[in-house]
Backbone as a ProteinNet text record, in pm:
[ID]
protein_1_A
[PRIMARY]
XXXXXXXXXXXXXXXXXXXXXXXXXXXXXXXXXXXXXXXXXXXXXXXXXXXXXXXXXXXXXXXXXXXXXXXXXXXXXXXXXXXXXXXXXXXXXXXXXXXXXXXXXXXXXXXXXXXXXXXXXXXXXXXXXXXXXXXXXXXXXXXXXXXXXXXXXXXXXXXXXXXXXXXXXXXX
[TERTIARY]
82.6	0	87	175.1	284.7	331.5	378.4	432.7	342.4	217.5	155.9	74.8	106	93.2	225.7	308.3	395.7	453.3	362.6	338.4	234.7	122.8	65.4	91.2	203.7	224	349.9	403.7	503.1	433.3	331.9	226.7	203.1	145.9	65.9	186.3	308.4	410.6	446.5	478.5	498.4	401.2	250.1	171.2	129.9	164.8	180.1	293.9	400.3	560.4	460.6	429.5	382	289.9	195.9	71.7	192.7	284.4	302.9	391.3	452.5	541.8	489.3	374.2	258.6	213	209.1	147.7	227.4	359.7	501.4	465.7	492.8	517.8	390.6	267.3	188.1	191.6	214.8	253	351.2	431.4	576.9	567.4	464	473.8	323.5	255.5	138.3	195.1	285	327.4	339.8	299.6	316.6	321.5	220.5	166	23.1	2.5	-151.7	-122.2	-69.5	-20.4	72.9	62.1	175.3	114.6	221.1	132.5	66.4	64.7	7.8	-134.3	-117.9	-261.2	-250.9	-307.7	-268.4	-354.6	-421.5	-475.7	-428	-383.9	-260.1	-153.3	-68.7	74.5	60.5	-78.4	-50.5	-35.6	-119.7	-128.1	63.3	101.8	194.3	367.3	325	442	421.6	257.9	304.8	303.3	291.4	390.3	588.5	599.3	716.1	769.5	701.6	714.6	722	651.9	653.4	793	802.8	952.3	1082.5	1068.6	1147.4	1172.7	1079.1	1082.4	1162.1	1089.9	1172	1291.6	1340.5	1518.3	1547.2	1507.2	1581.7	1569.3	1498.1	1480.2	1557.6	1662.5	1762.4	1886	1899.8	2040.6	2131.7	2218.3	2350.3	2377.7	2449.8	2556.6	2657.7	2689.5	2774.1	2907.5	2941.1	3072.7	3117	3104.5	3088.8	3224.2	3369.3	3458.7	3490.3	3374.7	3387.2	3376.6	3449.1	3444.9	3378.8	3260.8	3199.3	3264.7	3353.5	3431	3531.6	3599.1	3725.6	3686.3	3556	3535.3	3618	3629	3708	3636.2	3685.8	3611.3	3605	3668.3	3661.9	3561.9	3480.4	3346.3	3267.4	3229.8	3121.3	3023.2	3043.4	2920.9	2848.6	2885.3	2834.2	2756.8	2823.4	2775.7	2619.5	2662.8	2535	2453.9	2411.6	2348.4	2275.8	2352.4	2308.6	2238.3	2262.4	2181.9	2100.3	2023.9	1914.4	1812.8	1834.7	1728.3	1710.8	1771.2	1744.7	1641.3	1665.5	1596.7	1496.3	1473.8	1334.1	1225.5	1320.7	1272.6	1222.3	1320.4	1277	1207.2	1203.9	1074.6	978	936.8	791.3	752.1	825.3	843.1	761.2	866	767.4	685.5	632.6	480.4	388.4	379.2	284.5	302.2	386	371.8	315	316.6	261.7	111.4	99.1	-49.6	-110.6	-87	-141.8	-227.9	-210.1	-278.1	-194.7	-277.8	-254.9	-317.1	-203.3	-265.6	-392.4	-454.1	-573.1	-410.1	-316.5	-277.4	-123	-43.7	125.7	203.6	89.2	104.4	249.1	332.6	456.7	593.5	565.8	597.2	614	498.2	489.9	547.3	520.3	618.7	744.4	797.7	942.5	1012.1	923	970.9	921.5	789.5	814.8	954.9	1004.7	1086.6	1283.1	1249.7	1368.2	1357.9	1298.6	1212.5	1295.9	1198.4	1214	1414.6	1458.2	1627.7	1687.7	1617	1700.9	1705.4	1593.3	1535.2	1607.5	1668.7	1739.4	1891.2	1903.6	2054.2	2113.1	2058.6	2036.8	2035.7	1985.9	1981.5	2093	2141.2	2248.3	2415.9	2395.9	2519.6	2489.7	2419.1	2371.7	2480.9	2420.9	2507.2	2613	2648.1	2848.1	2904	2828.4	2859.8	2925.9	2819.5	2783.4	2895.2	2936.5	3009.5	3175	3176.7	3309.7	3387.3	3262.4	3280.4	3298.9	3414.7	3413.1	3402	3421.8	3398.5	3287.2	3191.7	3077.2	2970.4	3050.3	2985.2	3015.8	3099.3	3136.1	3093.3	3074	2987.8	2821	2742.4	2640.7	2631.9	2733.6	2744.3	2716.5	2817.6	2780	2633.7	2589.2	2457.1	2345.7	2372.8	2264.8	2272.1	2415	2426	2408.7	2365.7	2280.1	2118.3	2080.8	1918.6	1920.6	2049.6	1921.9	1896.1	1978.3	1978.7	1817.9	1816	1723.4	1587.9	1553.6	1466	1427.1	1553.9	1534.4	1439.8	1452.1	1438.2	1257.5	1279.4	1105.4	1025	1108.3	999	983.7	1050.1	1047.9	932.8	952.3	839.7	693.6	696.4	570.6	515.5	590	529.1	526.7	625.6	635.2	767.5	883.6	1011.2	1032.1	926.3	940.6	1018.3	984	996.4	1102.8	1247.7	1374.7	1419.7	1370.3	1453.2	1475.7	1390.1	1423.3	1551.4	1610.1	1710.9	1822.9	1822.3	1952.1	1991.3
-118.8	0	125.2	127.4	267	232.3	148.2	179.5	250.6	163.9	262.1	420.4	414.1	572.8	655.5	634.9	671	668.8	599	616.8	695.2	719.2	770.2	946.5	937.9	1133.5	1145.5	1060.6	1077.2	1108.9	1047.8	1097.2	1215.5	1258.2	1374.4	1492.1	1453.5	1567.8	1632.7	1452.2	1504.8	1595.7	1522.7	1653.9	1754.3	1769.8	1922.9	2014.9	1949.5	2009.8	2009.2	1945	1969.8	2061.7	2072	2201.8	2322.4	2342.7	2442	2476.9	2382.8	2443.7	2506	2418.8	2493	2644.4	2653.3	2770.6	2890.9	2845.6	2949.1	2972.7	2846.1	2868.6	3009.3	2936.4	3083.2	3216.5	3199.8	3342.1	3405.4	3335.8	3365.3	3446.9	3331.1	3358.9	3489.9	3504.6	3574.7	3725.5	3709.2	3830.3	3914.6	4053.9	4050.9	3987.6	3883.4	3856.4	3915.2	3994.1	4049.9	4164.3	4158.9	4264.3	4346.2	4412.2	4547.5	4642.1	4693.6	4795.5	4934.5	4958.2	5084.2	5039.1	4898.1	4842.7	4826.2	4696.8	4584.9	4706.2	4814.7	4895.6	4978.9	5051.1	5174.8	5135.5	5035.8	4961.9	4954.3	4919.1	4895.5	4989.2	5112.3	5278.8	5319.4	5310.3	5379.2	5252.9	5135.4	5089.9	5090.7	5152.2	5228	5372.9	5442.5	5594.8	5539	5442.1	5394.5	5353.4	5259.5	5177.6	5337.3	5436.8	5533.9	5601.4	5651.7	5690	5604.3	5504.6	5416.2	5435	5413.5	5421.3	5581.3	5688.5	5808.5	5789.9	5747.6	5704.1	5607.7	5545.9	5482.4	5510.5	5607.4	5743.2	5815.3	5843.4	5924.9	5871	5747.9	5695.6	5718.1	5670.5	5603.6	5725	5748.6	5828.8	5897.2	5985.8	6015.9	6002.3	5971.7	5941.7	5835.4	5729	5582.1	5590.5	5669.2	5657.2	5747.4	5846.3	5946	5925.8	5919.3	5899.2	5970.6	5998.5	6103.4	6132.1	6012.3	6039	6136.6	6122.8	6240	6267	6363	6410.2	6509.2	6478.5	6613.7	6697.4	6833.4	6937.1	6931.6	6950.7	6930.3	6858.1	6782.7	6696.4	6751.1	6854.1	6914.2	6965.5	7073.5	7080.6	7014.5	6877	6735.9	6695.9	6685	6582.2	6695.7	6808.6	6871.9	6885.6	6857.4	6785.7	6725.5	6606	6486.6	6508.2	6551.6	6554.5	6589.3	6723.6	6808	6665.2	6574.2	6502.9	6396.9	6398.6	6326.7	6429.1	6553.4	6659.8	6605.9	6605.6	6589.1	6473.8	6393.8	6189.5	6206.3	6227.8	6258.8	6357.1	6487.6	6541.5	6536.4	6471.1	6395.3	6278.6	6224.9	6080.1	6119.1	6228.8	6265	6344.5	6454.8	6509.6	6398.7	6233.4	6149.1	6052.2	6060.9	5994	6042.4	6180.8	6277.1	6285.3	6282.1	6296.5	6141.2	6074.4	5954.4	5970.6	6079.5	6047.2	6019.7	6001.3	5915.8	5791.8	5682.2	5568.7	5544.4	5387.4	5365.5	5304.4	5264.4	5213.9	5239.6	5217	5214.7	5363.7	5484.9	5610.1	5651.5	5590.5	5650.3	5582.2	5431.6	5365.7	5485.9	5516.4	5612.6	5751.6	5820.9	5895.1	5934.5	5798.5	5779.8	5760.6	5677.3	5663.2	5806.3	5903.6	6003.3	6110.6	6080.5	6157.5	6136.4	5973.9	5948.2	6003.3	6027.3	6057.2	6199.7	6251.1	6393.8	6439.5	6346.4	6375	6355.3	6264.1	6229.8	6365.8	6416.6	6534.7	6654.3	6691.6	6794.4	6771	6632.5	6589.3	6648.4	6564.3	6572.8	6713.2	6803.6	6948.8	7023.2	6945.3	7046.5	6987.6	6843	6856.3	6884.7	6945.7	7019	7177.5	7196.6	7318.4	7329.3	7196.6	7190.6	7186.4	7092.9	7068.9	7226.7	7322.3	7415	7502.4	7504.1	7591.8	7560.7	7407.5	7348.9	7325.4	7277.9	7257.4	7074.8	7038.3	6916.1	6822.3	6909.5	6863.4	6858.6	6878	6934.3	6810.8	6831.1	6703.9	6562.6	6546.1	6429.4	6403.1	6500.4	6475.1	6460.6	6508.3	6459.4	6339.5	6305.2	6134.1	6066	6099.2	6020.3	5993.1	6104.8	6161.3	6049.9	6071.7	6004.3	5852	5761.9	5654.2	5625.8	5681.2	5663.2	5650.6	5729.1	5794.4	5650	5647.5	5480.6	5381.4	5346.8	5245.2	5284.9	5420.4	5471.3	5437	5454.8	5437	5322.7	5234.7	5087.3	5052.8	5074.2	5036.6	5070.1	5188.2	5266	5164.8	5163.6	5101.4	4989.4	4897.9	4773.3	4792.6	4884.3	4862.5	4913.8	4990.1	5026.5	4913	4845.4	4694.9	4725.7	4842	4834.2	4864	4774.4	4741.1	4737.4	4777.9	4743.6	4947	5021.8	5166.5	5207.8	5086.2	5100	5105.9	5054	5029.7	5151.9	5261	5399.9	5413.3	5462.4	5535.9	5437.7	5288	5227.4	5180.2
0	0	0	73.2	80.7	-76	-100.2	-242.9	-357.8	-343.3	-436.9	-401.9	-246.7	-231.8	-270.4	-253.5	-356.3	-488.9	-546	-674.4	-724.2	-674.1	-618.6	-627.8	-521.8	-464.1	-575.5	-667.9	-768.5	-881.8	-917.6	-1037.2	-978.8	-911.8	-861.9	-868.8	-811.2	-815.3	-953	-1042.4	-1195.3	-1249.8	-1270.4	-1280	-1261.8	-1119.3	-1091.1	-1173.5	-1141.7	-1228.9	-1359.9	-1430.9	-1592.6	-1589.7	-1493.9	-1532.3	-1449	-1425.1	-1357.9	-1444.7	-1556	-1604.4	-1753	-1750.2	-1913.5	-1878.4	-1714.1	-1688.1	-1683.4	-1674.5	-1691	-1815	-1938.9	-2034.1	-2104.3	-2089.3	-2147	-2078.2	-1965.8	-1914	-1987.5	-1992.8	-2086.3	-2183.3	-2270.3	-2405.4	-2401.2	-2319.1	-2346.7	-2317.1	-2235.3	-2209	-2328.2	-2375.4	-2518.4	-2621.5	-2607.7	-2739.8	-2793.4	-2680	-2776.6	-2864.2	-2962.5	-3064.4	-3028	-3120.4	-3122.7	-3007.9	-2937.8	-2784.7	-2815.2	-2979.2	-3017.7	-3075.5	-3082	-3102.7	-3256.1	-3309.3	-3488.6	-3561.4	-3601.2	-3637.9	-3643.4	-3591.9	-3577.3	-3596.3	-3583.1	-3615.2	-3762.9	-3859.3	-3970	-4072.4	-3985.2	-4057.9	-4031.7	-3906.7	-3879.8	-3968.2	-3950.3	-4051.9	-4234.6	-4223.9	-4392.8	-4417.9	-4289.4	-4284.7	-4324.3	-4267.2	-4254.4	-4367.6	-4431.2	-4578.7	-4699	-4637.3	-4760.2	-4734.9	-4623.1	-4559.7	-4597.7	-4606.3	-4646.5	-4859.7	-4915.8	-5021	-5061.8	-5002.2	-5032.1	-4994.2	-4854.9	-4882.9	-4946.1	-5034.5	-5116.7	-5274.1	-5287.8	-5395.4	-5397.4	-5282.8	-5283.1	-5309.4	-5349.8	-5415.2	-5324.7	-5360.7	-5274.8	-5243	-5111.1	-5074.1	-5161.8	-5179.7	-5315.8	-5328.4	-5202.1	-5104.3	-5049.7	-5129.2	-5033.2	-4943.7	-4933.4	-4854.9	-4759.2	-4755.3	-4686.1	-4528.1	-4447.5	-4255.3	-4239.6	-4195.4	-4112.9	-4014	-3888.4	-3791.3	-3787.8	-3932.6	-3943.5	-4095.1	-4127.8	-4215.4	-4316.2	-4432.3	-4502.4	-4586.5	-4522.5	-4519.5	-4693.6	-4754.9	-4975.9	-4980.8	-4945.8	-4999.4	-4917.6	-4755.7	-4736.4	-4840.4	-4934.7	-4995.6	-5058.4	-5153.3	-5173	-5060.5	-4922.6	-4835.3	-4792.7	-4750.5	-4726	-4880.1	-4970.5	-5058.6	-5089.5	-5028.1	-5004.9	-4860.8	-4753	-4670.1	-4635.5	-4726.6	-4777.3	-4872.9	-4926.4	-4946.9	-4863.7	-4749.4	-4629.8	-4544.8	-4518	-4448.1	-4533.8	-4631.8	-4671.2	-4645.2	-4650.3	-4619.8	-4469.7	-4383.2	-4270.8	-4211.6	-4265.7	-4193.8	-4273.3	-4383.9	-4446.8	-4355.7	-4302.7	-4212.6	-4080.4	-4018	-3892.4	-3913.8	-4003.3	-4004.6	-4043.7	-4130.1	-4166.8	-4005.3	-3948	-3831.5	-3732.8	-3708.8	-3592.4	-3668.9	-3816.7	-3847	-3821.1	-3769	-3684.2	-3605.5	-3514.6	-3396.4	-3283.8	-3178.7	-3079	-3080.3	-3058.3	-3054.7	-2977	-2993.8	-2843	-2732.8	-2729.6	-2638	-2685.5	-2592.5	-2603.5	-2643	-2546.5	-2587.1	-2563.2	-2411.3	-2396.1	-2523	-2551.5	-2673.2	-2799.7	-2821.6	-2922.2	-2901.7	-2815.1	-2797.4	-2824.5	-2756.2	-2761.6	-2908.9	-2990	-3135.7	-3189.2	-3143.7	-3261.6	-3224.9	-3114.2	-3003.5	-3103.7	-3123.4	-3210	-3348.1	-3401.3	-3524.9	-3573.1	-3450.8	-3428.6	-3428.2	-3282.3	-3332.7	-3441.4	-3534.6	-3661.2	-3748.4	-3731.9	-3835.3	-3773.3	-3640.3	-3575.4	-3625.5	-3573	-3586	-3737.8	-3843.5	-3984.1	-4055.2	-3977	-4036	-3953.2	-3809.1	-3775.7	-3867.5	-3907	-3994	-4115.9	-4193.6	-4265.8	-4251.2	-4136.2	-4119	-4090.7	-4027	-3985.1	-4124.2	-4206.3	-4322.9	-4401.1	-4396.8	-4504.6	-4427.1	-4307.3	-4225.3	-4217.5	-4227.2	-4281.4	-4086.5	-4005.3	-3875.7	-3875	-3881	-3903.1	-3748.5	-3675.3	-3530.2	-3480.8	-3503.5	-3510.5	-3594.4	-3702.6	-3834.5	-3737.4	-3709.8	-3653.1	-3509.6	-3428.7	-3296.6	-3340.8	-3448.1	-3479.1	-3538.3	-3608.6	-3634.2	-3545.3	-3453.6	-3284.5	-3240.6	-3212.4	-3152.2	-3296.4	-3398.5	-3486.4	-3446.8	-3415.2	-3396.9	-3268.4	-3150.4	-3070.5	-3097	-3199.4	-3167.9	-3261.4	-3413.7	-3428.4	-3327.1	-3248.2	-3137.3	-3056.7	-3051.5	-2957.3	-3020.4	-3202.9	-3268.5	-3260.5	-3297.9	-3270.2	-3164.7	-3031.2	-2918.6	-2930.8	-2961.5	-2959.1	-3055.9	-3189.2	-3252.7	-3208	-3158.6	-3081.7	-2987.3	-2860.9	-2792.2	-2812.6	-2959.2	-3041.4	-3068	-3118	-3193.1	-3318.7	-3384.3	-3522.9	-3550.2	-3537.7	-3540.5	-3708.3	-3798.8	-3969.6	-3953.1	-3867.2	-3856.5	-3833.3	-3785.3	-3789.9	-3883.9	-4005.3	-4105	-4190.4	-4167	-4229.6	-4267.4	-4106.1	-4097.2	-4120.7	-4168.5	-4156.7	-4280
[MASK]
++++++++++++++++++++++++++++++++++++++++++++++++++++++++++++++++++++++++++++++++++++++++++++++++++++++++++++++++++++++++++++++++++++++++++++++++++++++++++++++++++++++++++++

């Protein structure tokens, strides 16, 4: 009789361990799985603000400079490079006025924020080496390099917790 009560409280243990570990598992996995946090309706408006943003930078053709360091920029290719970065000013602030004409989401408002927030630095960053450019401030050009290769990381991150991670691919 003890033996098969312990066979018994050994079934019963295993099955507990198995429903407890199914119950991790959907917690797990449910955790953010109910869509994108700006809500599957608004994620689909706002990753084809994105898809159009995207298409205009890649309307703007290659870099005109494929060897140019931004890190230790030379000042003889500034007016090219500010140029070229005037049809970026354009990609990007078409990008964030069709994104800010969104709305506010129904849900994942600080999410959103934060990506129109990266948005927004790309379009500051972008127009101040514009002007280092046009000014022949190469220290200047190259500390906004910096500052831009943060904000993609930063975009990244936003569009990630938007739930529309297709909205990184703009700027890269």
């Amino acid at each position: 009789m003890t033996r098969r009560i312990h066979r018994v409280a050994a079934m019963l243990a295993l099955a507990s361990g198995v429903a407890i570990m199914a119950l991790l598992s959907f917690v797990a996995c449910s955790n953010g799985s109910d869509g994108p946090a700006v809500g599957a309706a608004f994620a689909r408006r706002a990753v084809a603000a994105c898809n159009d943003a995207r298409a205009l930078k890649d309307a703007e053709g290659p870099f005109p400079y494929p060897d140019f360091n931004p890190t230790d920029p030379d000042p003889a290719r500034f007016p090219g490079v500010a140029d070229a970065l005037m049809k970026t000013d354009v990609t990007f602030t078409t990008w964030l006025e069709d994104m800010r004409a969104l709305g506010e989401p129904p849900s994942g408002n600080e999410a959103w924020a934060a990506l129109l927030d990266a948005i927004e630095a790309h379009v500051r960053i972008n127009r101040d080496q514009i002007d280092a450019a046009r000014e022949g401030d190469t220290e200047r050009f190259a500390a906004d390099y910096d500052e831009g290769v943060a904000t993609q990381e930063a975009l990244l991150d936003a569009a990630t917790d938007a739930g529309v991670p297709e909205c990184a691919k703009v700027d890269r």
